[in-house]
C-alpha positions in Angstrom: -29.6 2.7 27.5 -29.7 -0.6 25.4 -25.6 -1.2 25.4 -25.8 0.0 29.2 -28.5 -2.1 30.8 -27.3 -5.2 28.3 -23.8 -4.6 30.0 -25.0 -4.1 33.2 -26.8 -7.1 33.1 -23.9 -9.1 31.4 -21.4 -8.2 33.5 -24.2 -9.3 36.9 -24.0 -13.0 34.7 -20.1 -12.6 34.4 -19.4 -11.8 38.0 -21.1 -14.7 39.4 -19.1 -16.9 37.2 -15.9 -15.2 38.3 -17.6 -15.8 42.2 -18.1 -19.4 42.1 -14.8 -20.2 40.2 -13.1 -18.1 43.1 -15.0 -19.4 45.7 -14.5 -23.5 44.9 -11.0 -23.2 43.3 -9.6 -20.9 46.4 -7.0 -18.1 46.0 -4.0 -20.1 44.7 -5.9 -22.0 42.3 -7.6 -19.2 41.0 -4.6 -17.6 41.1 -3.8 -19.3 38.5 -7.3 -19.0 36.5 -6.9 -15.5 36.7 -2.6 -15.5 35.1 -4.5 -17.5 31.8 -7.5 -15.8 31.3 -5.1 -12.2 31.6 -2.7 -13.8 28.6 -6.0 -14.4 26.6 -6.6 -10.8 26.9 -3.4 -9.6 26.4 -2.8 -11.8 23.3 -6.1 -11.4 21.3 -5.3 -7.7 22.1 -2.5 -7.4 20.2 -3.2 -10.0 17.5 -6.2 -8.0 17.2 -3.9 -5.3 15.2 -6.5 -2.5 15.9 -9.0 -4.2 14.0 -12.3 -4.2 15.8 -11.5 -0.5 15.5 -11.0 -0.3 12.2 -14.5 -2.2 11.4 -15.9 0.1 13.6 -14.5 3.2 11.8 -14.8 2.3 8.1 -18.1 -0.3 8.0 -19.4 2.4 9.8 -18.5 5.2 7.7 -19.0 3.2 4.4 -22.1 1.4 5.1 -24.8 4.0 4.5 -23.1 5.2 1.3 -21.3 2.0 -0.2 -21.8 -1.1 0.9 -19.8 -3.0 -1.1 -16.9 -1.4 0.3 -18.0 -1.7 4.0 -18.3 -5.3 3.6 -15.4 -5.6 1.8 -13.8 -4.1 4.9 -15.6 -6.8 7.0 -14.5 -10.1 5.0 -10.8 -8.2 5.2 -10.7 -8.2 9.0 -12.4 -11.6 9.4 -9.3 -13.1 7.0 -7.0 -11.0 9.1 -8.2 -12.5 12.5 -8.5 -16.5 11.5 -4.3 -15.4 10.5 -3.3 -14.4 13.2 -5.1 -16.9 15.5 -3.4 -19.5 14.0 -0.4 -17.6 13.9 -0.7 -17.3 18.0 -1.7 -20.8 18.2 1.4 -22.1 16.6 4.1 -20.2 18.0 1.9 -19.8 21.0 2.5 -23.6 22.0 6.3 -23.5 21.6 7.0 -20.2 23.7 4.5 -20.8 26.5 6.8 -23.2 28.7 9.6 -20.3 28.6 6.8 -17.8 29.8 6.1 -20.2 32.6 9.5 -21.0 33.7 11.9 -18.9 32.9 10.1 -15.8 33.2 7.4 -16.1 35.9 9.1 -18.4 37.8 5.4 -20.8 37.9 5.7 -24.3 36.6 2.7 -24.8 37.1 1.8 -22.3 34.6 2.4 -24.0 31.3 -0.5 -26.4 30.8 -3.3 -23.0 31.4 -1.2 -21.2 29.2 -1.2 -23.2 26.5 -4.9 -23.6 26.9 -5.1 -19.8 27.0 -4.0 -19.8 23.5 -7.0 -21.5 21.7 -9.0 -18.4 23.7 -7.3 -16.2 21.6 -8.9 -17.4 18.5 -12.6 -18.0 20.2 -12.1 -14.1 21.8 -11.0 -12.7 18.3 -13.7 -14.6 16.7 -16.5 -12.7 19.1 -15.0 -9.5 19.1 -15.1 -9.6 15.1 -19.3 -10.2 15.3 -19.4 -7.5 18.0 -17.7 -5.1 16.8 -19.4 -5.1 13.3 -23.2 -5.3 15.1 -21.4 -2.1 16.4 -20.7 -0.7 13.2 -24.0 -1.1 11.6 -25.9 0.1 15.0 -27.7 -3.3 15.9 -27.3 -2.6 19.3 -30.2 -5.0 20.3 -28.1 -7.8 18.5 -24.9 -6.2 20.2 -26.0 -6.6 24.4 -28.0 -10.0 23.1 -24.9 -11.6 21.6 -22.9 -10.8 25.0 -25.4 -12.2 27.2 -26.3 -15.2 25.1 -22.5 -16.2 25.6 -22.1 -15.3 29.0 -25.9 -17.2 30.0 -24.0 -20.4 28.2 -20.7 -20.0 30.3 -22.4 -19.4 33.3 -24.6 -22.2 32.9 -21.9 -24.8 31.7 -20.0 -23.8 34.6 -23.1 -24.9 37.2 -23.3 -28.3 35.3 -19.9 -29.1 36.3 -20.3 -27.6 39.8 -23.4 -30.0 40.1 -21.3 -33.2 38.8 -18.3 -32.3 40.8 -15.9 -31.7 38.3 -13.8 -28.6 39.3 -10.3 -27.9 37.9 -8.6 -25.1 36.6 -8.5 -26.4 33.2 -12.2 -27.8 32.9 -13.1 -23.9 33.6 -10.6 -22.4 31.7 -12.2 -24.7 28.7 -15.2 -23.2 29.6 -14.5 -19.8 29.4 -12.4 -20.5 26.2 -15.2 -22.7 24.3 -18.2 -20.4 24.2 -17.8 -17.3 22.4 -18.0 -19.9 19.6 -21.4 -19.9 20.3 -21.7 -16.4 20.1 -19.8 -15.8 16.6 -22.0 -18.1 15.0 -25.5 -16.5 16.1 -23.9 -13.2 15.7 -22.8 -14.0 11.5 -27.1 -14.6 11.4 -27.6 -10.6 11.9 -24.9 -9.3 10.0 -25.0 -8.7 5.6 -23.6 -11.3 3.8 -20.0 -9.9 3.3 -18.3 -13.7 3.2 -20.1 -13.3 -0.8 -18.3 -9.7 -1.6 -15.2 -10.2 -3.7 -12.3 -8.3 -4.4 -11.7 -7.4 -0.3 -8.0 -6.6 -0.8 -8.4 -3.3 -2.1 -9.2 -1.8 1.0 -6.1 -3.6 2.5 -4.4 -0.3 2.2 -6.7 2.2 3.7 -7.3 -0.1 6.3 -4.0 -0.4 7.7 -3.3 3.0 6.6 -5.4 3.5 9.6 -4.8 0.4 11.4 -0.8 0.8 11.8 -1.2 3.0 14.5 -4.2 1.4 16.6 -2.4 -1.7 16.1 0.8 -0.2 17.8 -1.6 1.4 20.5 -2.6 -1.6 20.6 0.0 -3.4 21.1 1.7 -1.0 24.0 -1.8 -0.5 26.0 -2.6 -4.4 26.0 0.9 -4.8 27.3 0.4 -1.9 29.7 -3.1 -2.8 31.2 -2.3 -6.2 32.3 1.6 -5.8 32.9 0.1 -5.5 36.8 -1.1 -9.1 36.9 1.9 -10.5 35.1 5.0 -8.4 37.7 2.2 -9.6 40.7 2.7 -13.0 39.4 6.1 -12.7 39.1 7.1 -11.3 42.8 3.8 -12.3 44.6 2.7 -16.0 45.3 -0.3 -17.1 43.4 -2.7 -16.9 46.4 -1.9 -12.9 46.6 -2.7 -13.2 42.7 -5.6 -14.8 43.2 -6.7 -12.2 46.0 -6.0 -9.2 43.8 -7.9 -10.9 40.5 -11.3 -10.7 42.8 -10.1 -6.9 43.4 -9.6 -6.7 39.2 -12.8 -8.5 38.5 -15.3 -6.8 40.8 -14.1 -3.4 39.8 -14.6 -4.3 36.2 -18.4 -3.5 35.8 -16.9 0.0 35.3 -14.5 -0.9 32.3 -17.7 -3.1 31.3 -19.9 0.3 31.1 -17.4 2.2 29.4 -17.5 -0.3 26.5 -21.4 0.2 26.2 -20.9 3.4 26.2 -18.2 3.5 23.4 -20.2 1.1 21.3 -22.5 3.8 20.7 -20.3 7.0 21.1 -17.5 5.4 18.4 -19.8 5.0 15.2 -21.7 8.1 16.3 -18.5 10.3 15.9 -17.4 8.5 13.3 -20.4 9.6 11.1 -20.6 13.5 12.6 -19.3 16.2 10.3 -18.9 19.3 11.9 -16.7 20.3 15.0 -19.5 22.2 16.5 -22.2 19.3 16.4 -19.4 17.3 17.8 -18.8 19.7 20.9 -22.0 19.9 21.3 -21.7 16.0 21.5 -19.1 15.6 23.6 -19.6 18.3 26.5 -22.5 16.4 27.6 -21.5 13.4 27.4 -18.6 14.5 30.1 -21.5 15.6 32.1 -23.1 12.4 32.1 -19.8 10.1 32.6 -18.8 11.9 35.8 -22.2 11.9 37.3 -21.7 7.8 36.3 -18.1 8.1 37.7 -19.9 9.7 40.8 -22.5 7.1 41.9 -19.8 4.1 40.5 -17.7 5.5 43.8 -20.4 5.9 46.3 -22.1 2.9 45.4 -19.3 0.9 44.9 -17.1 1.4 47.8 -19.5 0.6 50.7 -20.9 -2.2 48.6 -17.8 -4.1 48.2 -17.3 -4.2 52.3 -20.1 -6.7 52.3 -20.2 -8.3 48.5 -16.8 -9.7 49.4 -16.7 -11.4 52.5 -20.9 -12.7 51.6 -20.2 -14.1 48.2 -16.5 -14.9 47.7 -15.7 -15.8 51.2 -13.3 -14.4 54.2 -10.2 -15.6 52.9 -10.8 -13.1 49.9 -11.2 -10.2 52.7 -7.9 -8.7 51.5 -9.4 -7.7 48.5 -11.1 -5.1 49.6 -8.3 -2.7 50.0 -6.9 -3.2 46.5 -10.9 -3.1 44.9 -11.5 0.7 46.6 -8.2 1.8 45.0 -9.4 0.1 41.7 -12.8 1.5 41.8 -11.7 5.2 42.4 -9.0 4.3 39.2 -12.0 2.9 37.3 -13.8 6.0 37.7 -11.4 7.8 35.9 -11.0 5.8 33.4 -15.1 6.3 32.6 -14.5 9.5 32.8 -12.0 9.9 29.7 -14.6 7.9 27.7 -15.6 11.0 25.4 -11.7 12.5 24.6 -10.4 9.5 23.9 -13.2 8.4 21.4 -13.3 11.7 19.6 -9.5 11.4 19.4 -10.0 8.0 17.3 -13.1 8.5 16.0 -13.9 11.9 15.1 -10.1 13.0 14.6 -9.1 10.2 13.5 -5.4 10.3 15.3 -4.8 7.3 17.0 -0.8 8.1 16.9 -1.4 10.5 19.6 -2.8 7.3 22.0 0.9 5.7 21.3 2.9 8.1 22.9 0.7 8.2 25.9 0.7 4.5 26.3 4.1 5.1 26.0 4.3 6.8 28.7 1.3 4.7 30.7 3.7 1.6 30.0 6.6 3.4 31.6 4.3 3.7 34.7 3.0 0.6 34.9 6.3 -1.5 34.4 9.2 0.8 36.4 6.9 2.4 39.0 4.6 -1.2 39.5 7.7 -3.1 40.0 8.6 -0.8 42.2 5.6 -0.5 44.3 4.4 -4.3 43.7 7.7 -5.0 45.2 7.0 -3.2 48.6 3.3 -3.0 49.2 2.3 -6.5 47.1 -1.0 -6.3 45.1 -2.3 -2.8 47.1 1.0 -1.2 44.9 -0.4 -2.8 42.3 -3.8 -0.9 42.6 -2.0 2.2 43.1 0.5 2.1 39.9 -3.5 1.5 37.8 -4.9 4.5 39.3 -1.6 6.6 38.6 -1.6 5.3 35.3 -5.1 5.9 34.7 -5.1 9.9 35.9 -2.1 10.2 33.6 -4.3 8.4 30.4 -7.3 11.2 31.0 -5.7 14.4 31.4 -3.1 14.6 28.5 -5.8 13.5 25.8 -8.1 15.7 27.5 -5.8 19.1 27.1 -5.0 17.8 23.7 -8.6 17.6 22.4 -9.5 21.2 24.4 -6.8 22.9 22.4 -8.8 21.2 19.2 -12.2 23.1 20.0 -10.5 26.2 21.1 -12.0 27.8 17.7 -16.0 26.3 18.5 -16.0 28.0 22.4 
């Protein structure tokens, strides 16, 4: 209920700054927005190398029994992430222009993209404090430190409204400049691991673990935003810009999944036995499809009247591509508890590579495909495809697991 009504309540804050960006920068423009905030994303995803999970699976395994090494685990990954932000930064600036041009076709591409790079540090930054208020179950500290950034965003964002000062790249610095904020307060509530010495000896047992999130990784970032990148490719920006709202409004779902995972994750990771976990796991499916449920019944009818009321008419055209993504997000909730207990519990990440495998396959030969001929609503569909096909082979795979506990 904390992580829940802290998302909910976040993602409320996070949604209106997505509605007033939309609303003054109009489709092309935020268009545009939407291309650079999808490559931060996509890039702190996979220089993240799995490791927000793997805080979350050893500082929460370790931290009741030995300390030292759970926070040895924590000044690893904190190392790891300044790294590869720099890392992204550098050759980040050089490749960017190529992106723009020669691959998306967008000129007008390459100064956001650029920008979007320095987001990948602030973003990797955040999710480091997050994810390791996570592992030690502070999750007072974990919906606090999401709504503290967001408030400041949000709040930045009206300034400039109020002074007239409305660009791509003044919001993009917004949205880029304070999850600073947030990694700062968030270091206050967490042990002093920057003391603990010796933090490469874990290197080993980390990415022991870590190789094969980090591959996940690496195919499902690439896979889960591949849509907005073949839509900007054979779409013009304003039909970006119209299916962004669509991706954006349906995301309060995605948002509640991640509340719910940040207390399902360390919960598994600490459970012994594969009865207690069954146990675990059977009603949480009962209570993410009930959730699924209401999201579509609510949802649907709502966004008929949220659009056209808050973003404006020229963003009707959303509303076909949002009802697809709802129903997709739905589904998506509702593989919550398999594919935690699959990382968490089992502790077989591998088995998520050959499905994003197979998700990325989807996405990139049947969206181009369908992008191609229906514009952004094929781009809804290939998401929900993608999605059904993400729940029901982890789903068979971790059934055949309890087969001995029913």
């Amino acid at each position: 209920m904390i992580t829940s009504s802290g998302t909910i309540i976040n993602g409320l804050i996070g949604l209106f700054f997505y509605i007033l960006i939309a609303r003054y920068l109009g489709p092309s423009q935020f268009g545009i927005f939407s291309v650079a905030t999808t490559t931060i994303a996509l890039l702190s995803s996979i220089s993240n190398i799995g490791i927000d999970t793997g805080i979350v699976r050893f500082v929460g395994k370790y931290i009741s029994s030995q300390k030292d090494k759970a926070l040895r685990f924590l000044k690893l990954a904190l190392r790891l992430k300044l790294y590869t932000s720099l890392a992204v930064l550098t050759l980040g600036w050089l490749i960017m222009p190529t992106v723009a041009v020669g691959i998306l076709g967008k000129p007008e591409l390459i100064s956001p993209l650029r920008l979007s790079l320095a987001g990948v540090g602030t973003a990797l930054l955040f999710s480091f404090v997050t994810s390791s208020v996570q592992a030690i179950q502070r999750f007072w500290v974990w919906s606090g430190l999401n709504i503290f950034s967001n408030l400041l965003r949000l709040g930045a964002a009206l300034i400039l409204f109020s002074l007239g000062i409305i660009s791509v790249n003044t919001f993009l610095a917004i949205y880029i400049i304070f999850p600073l904020f947030g990694f700062f307060l968030g270091l206050l509530f967490l042990p002093k691991f920057w003391k603990i010495k010796k933090e490469t000896e874990v290197l080993k047992e980390f990415f022991n673990y870590n190789k094969w999130v980090a591959l996940f990784t690496l195919i499902a970032a690439f896979s889960s935003r591949l849509d907005t990148f073949i839509s900007a490719k054979l779409l013009t920006l304003s039909d970006v810009g119209i299916y962004s709202v669509a991706v954006s409004l349906s995301s309060i779902i995605p948002s509640i999944i991640f509340a719910l995972a940040t207390v399902i994750a360390p919960k598994l990771a600490s459970i012994r036995t594969d009865k207690e976990v069954y146990i675990y796991l059977k009603k949480l499916q009962l209570f993410v499809i009930g959730l699924a449920a209401m999201g579509i019944a609510v949802g649907i009818p709502i966004s008929y009247h949220l659009i056209p009321v808050f973003y404006g008419k020229e963003y009707m055209a959303s509303i076909a591509p949002l009802i697809i993504l709802i129903v997709s997000q739905a589904i998506f909730l509702i593989s919550v508890p398999v594919h935690t207990a699959v990382f968490y519990y089992f502790s077989y990440p591998k088995l998520f590579v050959y499905i994003n495998l197979i998700y990325l396959l989807i996405v990139s030969i049947l969206g181009y495909i369908l992008i191609g001929k229906f514009g952004y609503i094929g781009a809804a569909w290939t998401m929900l495809i993608g999605n059904i096909t993400n729940f029901i082979i982890p789903f068979v795979w971790v059934v055949k697991k309890f087969k001995h506990v029913y």
